[in-house]
C-alpha positions in Angstrom: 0.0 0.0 0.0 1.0 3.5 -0.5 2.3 5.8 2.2 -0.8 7.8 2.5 -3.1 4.7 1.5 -4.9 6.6 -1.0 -6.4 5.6 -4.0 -4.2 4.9 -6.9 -6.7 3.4 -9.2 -10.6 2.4 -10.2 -11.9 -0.2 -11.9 -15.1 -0.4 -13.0 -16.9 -3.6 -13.9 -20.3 -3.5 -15.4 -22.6 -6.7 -15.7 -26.0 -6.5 -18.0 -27.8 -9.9 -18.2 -30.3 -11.3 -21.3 -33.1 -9.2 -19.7 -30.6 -5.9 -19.8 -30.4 -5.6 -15.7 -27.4 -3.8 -15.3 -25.4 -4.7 -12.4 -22.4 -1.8 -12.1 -19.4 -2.2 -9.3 -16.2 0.0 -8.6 -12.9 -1.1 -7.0 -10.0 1.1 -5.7 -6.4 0.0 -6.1 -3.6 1.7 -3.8 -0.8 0.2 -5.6 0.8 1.6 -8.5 0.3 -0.5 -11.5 0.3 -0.1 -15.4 -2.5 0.2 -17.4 -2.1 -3.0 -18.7 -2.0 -4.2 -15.1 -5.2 -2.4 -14.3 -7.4 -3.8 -17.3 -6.5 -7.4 -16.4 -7.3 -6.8 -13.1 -10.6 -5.3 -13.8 -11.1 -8.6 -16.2 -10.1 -11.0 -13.4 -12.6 -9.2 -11.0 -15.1 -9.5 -13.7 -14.7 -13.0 -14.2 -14.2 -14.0 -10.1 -17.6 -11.6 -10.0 -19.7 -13.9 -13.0 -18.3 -17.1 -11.7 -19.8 -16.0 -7.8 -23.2 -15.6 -9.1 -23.3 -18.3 -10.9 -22.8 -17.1 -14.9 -22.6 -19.8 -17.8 -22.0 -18.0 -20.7 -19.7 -14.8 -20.1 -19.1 -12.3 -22.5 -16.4 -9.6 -21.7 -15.5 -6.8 -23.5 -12.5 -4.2 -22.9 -11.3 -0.9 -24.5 -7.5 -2.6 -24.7 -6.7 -4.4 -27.9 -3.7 -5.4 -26.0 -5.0 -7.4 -23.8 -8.0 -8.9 -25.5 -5.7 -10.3 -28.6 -3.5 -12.2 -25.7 -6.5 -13.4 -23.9 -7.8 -14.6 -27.5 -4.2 -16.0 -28.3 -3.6 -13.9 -31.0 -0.7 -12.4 -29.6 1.9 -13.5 -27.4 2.6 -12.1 -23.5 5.9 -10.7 -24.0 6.0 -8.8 -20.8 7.0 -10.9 -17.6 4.8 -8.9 -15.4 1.4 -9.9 -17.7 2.4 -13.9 -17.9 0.4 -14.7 -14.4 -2.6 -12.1 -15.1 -2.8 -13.9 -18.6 -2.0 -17.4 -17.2 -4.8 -16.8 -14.4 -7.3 -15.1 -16.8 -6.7 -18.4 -18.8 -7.6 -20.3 -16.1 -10.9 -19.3 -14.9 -12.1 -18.3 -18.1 -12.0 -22.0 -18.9 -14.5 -22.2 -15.9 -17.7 -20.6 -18.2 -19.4 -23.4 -20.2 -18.8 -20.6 -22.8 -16.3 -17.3 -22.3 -15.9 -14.6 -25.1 -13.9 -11.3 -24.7 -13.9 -8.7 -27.5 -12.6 -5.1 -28.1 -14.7 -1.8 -27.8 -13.0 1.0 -28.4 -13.0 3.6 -25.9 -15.4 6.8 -26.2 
């Protein structure tokens, strides 16, 4: 944690179901971290959120290219600080009977 404790970070993670209920949650990080660093961890928190209550089918969209190609496979983690985010993402996304992630660009 930082010195003072304060807020370094947000992450936002925003759930809508078939029936458009929106389900929006915010997270504060006191660490520094990269953006890179922060998306995945706002993916990982998205993904420990579905799997709590009990999602099937995720679908998961993010406004980095970046990460979405590595979770896809299309590119390769070249940074050694990314491997466990990606390895981890992996991992529980393998969970979902069905997991999709895609890019939206950001407005």
């Amino acid at each position: 944690m930082n010195p003072e404790g304060n807020i370094i970070a947000g992450i936002r993670v925003v759930f809508i179901s078939l029936h458009n209920y929106v389900i929006p949650r915010a997270f504060s990080l006191t660490e520094p971290c990269s953006n890179n660093d922060l998306t995945y961890s706002a993916l990982l928190i998205g993904i420990q959120l579905a799997e709590e209550i009990g999602v099937k089918n995720l679908e998961a969209y993010s406004d980095s290219k970046l990460i979405v190609n590595q979770v896809r496979g299309e590119y390769e983690v070249r940074h050694e600080n990314l491997v466990p985010y990606h390895n981890t993402t992996i991992i529980m996304a393998e969970k979902f009977e069905n997991f999709y992630i895609d890019y939206v660009p950001r407005q």
